[in-house]
N, C-alpha and C positions, 0 to 999 in steps of 0.2 A: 727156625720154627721150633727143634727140639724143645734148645732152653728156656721158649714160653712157656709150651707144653709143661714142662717138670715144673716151674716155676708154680703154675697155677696149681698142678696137683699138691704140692707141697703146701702150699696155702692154704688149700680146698681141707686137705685132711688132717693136717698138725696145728694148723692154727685159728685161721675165724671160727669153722665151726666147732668144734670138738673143743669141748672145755674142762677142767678136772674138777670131778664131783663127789671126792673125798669114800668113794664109795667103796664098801666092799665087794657089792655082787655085780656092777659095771667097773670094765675097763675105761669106756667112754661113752659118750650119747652125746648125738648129733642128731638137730633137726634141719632141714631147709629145704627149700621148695623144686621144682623141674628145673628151673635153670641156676642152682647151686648159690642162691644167695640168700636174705633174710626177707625177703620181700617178694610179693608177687601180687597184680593188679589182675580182677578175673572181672568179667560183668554180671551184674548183681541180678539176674534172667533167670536162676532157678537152674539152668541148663551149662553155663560153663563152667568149666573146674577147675580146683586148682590144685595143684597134686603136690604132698604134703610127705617129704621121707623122712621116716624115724632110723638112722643106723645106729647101734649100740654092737659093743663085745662084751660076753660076760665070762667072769673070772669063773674057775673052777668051780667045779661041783653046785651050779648054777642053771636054771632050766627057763625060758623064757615062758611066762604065762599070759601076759596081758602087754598091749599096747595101747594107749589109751590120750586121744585129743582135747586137750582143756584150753579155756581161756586162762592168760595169763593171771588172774588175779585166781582163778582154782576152781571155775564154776564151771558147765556144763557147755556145752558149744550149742547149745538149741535152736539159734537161726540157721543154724547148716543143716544139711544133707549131705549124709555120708554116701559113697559108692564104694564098692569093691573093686568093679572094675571103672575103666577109664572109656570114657566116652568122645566120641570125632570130634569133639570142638577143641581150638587151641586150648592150654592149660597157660597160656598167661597170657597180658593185651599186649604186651611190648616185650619182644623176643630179645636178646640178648645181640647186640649189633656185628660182634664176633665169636661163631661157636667156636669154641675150644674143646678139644677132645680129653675126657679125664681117663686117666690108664687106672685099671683096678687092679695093679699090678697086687700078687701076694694078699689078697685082701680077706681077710679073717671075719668080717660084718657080719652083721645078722640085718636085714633089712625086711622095715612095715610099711608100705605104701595105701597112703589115705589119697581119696578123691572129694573134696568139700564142693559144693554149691549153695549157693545161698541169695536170697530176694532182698537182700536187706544192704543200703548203702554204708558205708563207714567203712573204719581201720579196726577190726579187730587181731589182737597179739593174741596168737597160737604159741602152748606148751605143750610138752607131753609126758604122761604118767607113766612110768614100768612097775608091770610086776614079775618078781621071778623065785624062784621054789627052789631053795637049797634042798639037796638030794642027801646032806649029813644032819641036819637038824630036823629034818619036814616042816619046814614054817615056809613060810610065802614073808618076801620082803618087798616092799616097796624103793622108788624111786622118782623122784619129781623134779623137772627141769621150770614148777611156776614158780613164780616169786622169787626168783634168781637173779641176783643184781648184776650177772653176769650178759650183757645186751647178746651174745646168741644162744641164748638158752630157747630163744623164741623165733618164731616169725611172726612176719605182720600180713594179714589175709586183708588189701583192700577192695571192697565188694563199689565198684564202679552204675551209675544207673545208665542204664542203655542209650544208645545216641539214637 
């Protein structure tokens, strides 16, 4: 069981998600959803959610300011509904058929946890925006994982209509 365990951690945090983004003020930036993939189906009720983690590291003399949820093409998410926190309904319709435990062994993240809902059926592709505050310059710099020809720079939020 170990060497599935290490197998999937390895996978989980070196390779699908985590992509290199040429950047200065990120190490890296990673999005994907509760159950650690690019995908998640929630029902389109207004009421269930779907839980959305942004992990990033940032280099030196770097200060996190902004976390921020866009559709992939760079516009506003407006059929959603954000929450803070997390509400009793499942965060996805089809669970993951074997959980696997991820070890956060030594983990250096900064982690932003989004809750979406939304009335609206379809596939919409989630991106996300950084901003962070160099403490040697005082400028605020951005960072965007839209329009990244990179397939996990994104996830895909499918909004399901109710049975």
């Amino acid at each position: 069981m170990l060497p599935r365990v290490l197998i999937c951690f390895i996978l989980l945090f070196w390779s699908g998600f985590t992509f290199s983004n040429n950047s200065v003020v990120f190490r890296h930036v990673n999005i994907y959803t509760s159950n650690y993939t690019n995908n998640v189906s929630i029902y389109s009720n207004g009421a269930m959610q779907a839980k959305i983690i942004v992990s990033y590291q940032l280099n030196d003399n770097y200060l996190i300011q902004d976390v921020k949820l866009l559709k992939y093409e760079g516009s506003e998410l407006n059929n959603f509904k954000f929450f803070e926190k997390e509400n009793n309904f499942p965060h996805e319709i089809e669970r993951l058929k074997t959980i696997v435990p991820v070890l956060l062994v030594g983990d250096n993240n900064q982690y932003k946890y989004f809750y979406l809902a939304t009335r609206d059926a379809g596939a919409t592709r989630i991106c996300a925006k950084l901003s962070a505050f160099n403490t040697q310059t005082n400028r605020i710099e951005h960072y965007s994982t839209c329009n990244n020809s990179d397939k996990e720079s994104y996830v895909t939020l499918h909004g399901l209509q109710p049975k």
